[in-house]
C-alpha positions in Angstrom: -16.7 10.5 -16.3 -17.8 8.2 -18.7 -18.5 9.0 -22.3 -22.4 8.6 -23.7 -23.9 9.4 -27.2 -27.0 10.7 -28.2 -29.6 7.8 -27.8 -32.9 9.3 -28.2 -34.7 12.5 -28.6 -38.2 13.4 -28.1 -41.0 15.3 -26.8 -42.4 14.0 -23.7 -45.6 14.0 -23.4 -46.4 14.3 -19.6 -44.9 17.3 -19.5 -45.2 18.4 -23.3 -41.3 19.2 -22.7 -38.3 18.1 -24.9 -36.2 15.3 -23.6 -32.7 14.1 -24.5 -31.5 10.7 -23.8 -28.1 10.3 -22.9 -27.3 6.5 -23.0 -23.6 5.1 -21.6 -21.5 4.5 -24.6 -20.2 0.8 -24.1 -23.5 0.4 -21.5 -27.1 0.5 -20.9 -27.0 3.3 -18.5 -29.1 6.3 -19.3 -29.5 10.2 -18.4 -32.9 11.9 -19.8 -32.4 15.7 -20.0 -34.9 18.1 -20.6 -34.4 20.6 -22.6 -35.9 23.4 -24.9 -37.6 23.5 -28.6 -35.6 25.2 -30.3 -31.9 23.2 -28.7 -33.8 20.1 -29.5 -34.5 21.2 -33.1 -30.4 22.6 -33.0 -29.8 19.1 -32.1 -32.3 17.0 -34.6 -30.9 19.0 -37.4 -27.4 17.8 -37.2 -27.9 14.7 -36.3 -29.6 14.5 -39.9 -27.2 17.2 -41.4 -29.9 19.8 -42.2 -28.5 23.1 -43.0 -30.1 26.2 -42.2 -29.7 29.1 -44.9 -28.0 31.0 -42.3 -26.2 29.6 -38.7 -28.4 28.9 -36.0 -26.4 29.7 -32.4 -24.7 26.5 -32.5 -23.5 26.8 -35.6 -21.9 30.5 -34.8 -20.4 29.1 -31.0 -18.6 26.5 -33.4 -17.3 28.9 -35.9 -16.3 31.4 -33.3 -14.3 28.6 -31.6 -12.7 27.5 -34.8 -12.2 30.7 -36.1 -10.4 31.7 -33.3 -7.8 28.6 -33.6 -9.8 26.6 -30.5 -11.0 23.0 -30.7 -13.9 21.4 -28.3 -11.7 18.7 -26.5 -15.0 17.2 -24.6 -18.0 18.2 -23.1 -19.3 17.0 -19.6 -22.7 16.9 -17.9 -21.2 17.6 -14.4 -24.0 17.8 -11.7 -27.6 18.4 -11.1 -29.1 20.9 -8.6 -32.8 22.0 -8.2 -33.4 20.4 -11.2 -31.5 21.9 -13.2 -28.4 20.5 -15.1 -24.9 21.9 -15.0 -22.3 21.3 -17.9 -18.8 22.2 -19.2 -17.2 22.9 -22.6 -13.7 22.1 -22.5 -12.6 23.8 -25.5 -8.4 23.9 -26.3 -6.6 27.2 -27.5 -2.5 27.5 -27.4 -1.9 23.9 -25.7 -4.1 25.3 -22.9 -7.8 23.8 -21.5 -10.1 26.7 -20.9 -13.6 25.4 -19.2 -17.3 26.4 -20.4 -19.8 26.7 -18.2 -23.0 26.0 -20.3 -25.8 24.1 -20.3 -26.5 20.6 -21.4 -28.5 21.1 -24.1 -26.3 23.4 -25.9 -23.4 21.5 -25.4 -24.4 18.5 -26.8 -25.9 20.6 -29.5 -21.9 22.1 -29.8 -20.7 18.9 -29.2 -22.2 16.6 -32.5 -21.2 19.8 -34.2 -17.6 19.7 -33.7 -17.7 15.7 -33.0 -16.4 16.0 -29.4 -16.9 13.4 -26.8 -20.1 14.0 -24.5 -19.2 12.7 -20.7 -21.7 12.7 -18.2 -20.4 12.1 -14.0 -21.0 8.5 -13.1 -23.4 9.3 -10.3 -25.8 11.1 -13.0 -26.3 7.8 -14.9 -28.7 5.5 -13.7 -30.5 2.4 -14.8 -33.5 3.6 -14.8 -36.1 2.8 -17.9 -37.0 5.8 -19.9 -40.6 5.5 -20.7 -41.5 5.8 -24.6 -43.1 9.1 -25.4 -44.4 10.3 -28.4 -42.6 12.6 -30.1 -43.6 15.9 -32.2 -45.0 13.9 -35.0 -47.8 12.2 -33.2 -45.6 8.7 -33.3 -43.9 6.7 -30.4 -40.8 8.2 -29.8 -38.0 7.1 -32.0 -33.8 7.1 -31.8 -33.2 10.4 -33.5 -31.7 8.8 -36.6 -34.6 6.8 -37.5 -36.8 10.0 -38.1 -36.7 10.5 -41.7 -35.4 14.0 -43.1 -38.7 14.6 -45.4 -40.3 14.6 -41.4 -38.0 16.7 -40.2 -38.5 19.4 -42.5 -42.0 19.0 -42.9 -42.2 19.9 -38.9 -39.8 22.7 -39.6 -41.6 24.0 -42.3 -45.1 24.2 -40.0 -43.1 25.9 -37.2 -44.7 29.8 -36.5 -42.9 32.4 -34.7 -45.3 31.9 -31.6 -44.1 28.4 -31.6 -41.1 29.9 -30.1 -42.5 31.2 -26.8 -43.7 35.2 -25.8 -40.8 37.3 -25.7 -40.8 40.1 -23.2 -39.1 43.5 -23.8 
């Protein structure tokens, strides 16, 4: 496993899909994840420490986990199959290791919560070059840090409740 941060996050335009860019932490290696609005919003908002008048689902998985004495030791981007990516929380309680299933995106979103290491397998990295996309603001896409918090909330504040997706009951 080797340990990656954040890099990049953005909305790709291709395939009008979120995308998460994993980069090695000590490398140039990168993983690009796609992932959904509302875990790449989760994700956008910590990373500029935007606080929601009430806890978003990441915010509840980390209080549940501290409130019950655990700690997230690491999470790890394991495997892909069909597409579709596989990760682990391994979250600590009584000296013990007790392993997550859960998916990428909501374990990175867990993860910059808590500040635990994010690993990803070695064969999942790869040198390939991420194309720039543009990301929700209409600009090239940017590292997540360098969006400004006044955009941020200004996209927040435009969001509608169909932005969301159809649910089905």
């Amino acid at each position: 496993m080797i340990e990656v941060v954040v890099s990049r996050l953005g909305l790709d335009s291709s395939t009008q899909s979120y995308v998460v860019i994993l980069q090695e932490k000590d490398g140039s290696r990168v993983l690009p994840i796609w992932i959904g609005e509302s875990e790449a919003q989760s994700i956008v908002m910590q990373m500029h420490n935007i606080k929601r008048p009430r806890p978003l689902t990441h915010d509840l998985v980390k209080s549940l986990i501290v409130g019950l004495g655990g700690t997230v030791r690491r999470v790890q981007i394991t495997r892909v199959e069909n597409n579709t990516y596989f990760a682990e929380l391994h979250v600590t309680h009584d000296n013990q290791v007790v392993q997550v299933d859960a998916r990428p995106s909501d374990s990175i979103a867990i993860a910059l919560r808590v500040e635990a290491p994010i690993f990803a397998s070695d064969e999942l990295l790869s040198e390939v070059h991420v194309e720039e996309a543009t990301d929700s603001f209409g600009g090239e896409l940017k590292n997540a840090t360098e969006l400004s918090a006044e955009q941020l909330k200004e996209y927040l504040e435009r969001l509608r409740p169909e932005d969301f997706g159809k649910f089905n009951l």
